[in-house]
C-alpha positions as YAML, in Angstrom:
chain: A
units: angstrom
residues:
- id: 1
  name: UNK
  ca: [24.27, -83.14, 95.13]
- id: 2
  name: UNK
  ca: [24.48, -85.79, 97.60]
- id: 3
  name: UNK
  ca: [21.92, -88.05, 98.01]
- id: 4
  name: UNK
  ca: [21.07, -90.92, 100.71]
- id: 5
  name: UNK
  ca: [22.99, -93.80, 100.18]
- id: 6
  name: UNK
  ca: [20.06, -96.13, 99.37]
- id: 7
  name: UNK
  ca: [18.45, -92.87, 97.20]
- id: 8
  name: UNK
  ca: [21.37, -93.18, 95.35]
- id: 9
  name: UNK
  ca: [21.75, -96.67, 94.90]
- id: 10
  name: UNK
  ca: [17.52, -96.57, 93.29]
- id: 11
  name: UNK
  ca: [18.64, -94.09, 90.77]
- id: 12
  name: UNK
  ca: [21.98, -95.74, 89.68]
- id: 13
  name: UNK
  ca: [19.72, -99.29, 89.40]
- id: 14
  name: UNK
  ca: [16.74, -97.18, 87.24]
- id: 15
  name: UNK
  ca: [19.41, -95.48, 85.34]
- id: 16
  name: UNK
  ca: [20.44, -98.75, 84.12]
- id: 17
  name: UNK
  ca: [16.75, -99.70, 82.80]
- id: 18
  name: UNK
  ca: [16.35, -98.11, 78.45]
- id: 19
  name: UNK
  ca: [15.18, -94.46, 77.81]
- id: 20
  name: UNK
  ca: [15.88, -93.19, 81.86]
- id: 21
  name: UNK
  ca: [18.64, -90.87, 82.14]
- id: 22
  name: UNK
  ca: [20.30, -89.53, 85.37]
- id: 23
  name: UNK
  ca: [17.08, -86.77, 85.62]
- id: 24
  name: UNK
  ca: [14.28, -89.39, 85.11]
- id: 25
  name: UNK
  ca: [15.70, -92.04, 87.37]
- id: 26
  name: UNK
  ca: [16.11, -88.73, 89.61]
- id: 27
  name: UNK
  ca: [12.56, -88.33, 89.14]
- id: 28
  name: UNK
  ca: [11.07, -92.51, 89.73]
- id: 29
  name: UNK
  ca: [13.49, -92.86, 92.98]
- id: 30
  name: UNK
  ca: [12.11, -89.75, 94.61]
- id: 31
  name: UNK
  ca: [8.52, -90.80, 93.60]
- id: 32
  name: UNK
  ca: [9.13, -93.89, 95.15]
- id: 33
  name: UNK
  ca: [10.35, -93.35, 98.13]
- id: 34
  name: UNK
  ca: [7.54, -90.91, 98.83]
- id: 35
  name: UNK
  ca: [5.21, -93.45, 98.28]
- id: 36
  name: UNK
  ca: [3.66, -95.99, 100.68]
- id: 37
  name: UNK
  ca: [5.34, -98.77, 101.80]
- id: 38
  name: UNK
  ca: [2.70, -101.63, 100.69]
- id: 39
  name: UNK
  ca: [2.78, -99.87, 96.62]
- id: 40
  name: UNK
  ca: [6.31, -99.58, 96.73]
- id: 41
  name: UNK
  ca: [6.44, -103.49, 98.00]
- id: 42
  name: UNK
  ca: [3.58, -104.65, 95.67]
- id: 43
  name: UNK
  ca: [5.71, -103.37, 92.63]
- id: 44
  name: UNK
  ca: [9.10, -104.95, 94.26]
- id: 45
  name: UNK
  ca: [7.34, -108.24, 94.38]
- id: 46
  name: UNK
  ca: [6.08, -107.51, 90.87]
- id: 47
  name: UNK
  ca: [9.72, -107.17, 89.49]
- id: 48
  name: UNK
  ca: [10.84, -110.31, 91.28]
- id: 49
  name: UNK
  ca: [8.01, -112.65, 89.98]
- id: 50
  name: UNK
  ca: [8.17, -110.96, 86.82]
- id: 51
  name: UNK
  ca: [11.82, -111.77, 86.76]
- id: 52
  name: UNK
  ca: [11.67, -115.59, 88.28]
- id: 53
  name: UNK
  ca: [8.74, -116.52, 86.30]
- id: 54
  name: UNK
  ca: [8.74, -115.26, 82.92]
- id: 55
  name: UNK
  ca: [10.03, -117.47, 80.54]
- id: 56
  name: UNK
  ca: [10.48, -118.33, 76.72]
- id: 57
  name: UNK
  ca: [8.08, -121.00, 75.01]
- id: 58
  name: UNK
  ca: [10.38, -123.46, 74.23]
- id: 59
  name: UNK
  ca: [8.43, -123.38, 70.33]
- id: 60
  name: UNK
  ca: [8.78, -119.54, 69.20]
- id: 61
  name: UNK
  ca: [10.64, -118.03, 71.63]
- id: 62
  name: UNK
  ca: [7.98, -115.49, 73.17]
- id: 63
  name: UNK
  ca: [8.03, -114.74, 76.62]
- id: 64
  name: UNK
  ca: [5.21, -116.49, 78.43]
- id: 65
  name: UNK
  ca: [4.86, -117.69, 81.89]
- id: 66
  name: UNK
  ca: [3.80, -121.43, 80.63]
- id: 67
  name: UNK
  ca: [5.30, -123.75, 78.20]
- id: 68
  name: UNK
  ca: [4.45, -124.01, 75.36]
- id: 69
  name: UNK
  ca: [2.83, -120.24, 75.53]
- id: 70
  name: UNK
  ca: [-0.72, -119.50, 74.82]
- id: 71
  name: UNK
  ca: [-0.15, -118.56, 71.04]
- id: 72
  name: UNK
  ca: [1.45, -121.85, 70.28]
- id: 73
  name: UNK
  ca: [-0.97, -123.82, 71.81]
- id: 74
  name: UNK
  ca: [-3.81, -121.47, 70.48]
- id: 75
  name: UNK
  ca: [-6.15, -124.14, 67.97]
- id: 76
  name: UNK
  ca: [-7.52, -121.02, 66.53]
- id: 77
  name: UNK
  ca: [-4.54, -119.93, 64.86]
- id: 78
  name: UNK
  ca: [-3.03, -120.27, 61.80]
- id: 79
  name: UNK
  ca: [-0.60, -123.56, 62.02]
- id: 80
  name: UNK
  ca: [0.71, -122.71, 58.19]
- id: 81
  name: UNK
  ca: [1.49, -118.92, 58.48]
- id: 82
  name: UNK
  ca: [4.51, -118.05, 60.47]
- id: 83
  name: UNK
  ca: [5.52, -114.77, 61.02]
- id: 84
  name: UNK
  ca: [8.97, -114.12, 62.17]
- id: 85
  name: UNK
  ca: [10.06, -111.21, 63.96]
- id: 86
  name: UNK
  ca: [12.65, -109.73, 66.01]
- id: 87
  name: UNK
  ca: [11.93, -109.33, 69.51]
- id: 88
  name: UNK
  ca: [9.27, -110.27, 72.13]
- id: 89
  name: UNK
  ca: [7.81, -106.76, 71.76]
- id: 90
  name: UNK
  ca: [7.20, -106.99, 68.45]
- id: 91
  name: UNK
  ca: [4.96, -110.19, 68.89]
- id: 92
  name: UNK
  ca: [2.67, -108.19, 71.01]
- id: 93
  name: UNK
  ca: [2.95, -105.04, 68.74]
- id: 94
  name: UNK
  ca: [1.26, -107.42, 65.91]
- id: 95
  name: UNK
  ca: [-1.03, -109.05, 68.12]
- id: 96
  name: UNK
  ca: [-2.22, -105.14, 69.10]
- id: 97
  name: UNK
  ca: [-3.62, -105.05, 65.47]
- id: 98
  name: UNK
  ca: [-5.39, -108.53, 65.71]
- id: 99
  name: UNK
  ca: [-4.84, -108.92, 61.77]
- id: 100
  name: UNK
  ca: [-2.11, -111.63, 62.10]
- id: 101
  name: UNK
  ca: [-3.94, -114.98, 63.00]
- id: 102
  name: UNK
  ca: [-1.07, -117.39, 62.42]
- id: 103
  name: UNK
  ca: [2.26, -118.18, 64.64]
- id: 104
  name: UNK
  ca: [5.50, -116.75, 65.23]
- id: 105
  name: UNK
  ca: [8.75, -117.51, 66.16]
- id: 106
  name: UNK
  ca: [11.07, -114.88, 67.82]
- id: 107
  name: UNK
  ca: [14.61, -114.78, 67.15]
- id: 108
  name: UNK
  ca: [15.89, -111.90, 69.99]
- id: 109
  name: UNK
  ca: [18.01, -110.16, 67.99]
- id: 110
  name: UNK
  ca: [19.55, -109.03, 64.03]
- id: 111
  name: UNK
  ca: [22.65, -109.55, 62.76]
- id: 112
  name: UNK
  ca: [24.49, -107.25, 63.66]
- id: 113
  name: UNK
  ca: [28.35, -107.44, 62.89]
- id: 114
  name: UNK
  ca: [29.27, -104.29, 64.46]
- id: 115
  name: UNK
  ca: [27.95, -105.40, 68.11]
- id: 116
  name: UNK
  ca: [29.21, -108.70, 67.04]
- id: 117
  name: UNK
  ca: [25.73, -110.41, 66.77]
- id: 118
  name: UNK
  ca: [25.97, -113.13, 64.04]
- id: 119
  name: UNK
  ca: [23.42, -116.20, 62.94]
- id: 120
  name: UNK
  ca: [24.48, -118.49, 65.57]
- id: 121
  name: UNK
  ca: [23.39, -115.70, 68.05]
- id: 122
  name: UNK
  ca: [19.82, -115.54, 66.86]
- id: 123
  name: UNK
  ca: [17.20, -118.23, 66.87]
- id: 124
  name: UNK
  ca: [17.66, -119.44, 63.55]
- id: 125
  name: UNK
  ca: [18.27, -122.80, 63.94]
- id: 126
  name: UNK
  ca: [15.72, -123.49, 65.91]
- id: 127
  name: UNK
  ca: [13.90, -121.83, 62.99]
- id: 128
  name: UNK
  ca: [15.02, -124.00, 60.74]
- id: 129
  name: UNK
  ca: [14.52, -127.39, 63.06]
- id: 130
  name: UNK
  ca: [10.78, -126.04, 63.69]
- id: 131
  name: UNK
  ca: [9.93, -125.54, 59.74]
- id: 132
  name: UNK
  ca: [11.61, -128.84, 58.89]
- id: 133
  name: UNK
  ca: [9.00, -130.73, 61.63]
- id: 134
  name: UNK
  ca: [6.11, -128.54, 60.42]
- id: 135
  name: UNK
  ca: [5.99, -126.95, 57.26]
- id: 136
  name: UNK
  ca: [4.24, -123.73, 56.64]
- id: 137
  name: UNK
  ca: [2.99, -122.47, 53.53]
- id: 138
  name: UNK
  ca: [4.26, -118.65, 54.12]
- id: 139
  name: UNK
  ca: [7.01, -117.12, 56.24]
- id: 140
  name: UNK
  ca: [6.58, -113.56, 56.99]
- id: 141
  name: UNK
  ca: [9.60, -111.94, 57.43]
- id: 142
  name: UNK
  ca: [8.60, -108.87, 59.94]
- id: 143
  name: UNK
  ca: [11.81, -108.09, 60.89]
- id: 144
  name: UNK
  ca: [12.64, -103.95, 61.62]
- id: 145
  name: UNK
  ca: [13.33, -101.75, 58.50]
- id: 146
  name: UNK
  ca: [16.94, -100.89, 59.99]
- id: 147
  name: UNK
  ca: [20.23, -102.42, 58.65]
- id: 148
  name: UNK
  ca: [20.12, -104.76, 60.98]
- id: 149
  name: UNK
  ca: [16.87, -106.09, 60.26]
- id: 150
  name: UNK
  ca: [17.11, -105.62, 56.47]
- id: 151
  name: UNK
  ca: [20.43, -107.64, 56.74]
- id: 152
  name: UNK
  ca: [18.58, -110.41, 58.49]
- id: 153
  name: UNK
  ca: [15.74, -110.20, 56.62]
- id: 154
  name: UNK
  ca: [17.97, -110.90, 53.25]
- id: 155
  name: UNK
  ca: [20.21, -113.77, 55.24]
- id: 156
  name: UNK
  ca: [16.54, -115.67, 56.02]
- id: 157
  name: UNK
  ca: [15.74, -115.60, 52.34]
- id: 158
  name: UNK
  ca: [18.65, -116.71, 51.37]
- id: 159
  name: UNK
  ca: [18.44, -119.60, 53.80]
- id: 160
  name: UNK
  ca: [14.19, -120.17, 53.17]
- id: 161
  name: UNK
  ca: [14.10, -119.69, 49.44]
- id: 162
  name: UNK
  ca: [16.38, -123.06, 48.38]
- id: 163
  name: UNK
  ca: [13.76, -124.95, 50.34]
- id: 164
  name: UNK
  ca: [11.21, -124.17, 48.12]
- id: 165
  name: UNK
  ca: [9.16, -121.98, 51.51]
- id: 166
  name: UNK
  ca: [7.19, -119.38, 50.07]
- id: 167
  name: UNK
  ca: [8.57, -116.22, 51.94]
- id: 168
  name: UNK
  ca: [7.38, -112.45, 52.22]
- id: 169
  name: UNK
  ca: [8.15, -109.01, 53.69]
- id: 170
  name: UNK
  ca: [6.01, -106.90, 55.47]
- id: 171
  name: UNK
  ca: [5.18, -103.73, 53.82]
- id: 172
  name: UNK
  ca: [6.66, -100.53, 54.75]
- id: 173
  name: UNK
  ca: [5.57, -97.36, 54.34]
- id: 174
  name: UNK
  ca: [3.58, -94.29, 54.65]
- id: 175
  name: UNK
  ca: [2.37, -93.29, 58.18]
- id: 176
  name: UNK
  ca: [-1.84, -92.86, 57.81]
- id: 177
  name: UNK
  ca: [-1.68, -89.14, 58.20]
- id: 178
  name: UNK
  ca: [1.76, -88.35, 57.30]
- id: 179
  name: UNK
  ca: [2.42, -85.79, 54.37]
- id: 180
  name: UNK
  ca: [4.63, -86.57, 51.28]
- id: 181
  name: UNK
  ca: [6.57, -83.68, 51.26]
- id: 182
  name: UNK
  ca: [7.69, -84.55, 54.95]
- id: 183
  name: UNK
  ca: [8.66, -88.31, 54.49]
- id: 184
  name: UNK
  ca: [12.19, -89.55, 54.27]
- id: 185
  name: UNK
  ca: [13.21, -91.06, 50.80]
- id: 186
  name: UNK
  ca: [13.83, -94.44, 51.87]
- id: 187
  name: UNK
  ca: [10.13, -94.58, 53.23]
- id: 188
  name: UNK
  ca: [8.81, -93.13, 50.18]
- id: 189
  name: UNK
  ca: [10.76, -95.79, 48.21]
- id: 190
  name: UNK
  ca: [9.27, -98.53, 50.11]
- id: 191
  name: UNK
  ca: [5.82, -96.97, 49.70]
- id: 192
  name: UNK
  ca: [6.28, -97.33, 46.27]
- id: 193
  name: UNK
  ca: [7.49, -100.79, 46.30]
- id: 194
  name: UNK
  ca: [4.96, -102.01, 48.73]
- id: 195
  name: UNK
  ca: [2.02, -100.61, 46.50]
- id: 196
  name: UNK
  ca: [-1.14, -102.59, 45.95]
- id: 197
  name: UNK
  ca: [-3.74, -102.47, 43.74]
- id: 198
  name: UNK
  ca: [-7.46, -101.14, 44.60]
...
């Protein structure tokens, strides 16, 4: 089908964003340009500001608009638990739960070998430099349970343990809800590992 240039050009830029295929970005251009001028601005100005001003605290690595970011800075929190995790998101997926009340530090990425994504491409240093100014009494490692995250996971310990840094995993597991006879056997395992006493 041929489109409007500029129709076209919308869905080739949204195609490009994760999850939107050709139908989708089909789908948000033609929403979009049926909608009125001033919402389609306000969210063009949105994307620009969000893109111009966000940037990461120059202590864990979080996207904030303000350096250091709110978390870091926070005198409620937790100064000798630090949790470390993968990705931005993943700081706001804990904060969601409002369990974890210490800091993090975000290293934007796992090793990865295959993509080419080794140590000196994450944050790690900077991990290193920040528990050698302030020490913590527990890292949590909170990385994902893929191979990429286990792989990191194991490289921190390996790194954290020497030091004499006191340093966990998150617990994986069963979803609340989920049936046994339905779970994978890799999430089972963990499960089992990850038990606790009641």
């Amino acid at each position: 089908m041929h489109y409007p240039r500029p129709l076209q050009q919308l869905m080739e830029e949204l195609g490009k964003l994760p999850g939107i295929g050709p139908k989708t970005a089909q789908r948000l251009a033609l929403y979009l340009v049926g909608r009125p001028a001033g919402e389609v601005q306000a969210l063009a100005r949105a994307l620009i500001e969000a893109s111009e001003k966000t940037i990461l605290c120059s202590r864990c690595f979080n996207l904030t608009d303000v350096d250091p970011c709110a978390l870091c800075t926070d005198p409620r929190r937790n100064d000798r638990l630090l949790c470390v995790v993968e990705q931005p998101r993943d700081v706001f997926a804990l904060e969601r739960t409002r369990e974890f009340h210490g800091r993090y530090h975000v290293l934007h990425g796992a090793i990865s070998p295959i993509e080419g994504i080794g140590p000196d491409d994450l944050r790690i240093k900077e991990l290193l430099r920040r528990l050698s100014e302030q020490p913590v009494e527990e890292v949590i490692l909170a990385t994902n349970s893929t191979v990429e995250g286990e792989a990191t996971a194991m490289y921190l310990v390996r790194l954290l343990k020497p030091a004499g840094i006191k340093v966990s995993r998150i617990a994986y597991g069963l979803p609340v809800g989920g049936d046994l006879e339905y779970v994978d056997e890799v999430t089972l395992s963990r499960a089992l590992e990850g038990r606790r006493p009641l």
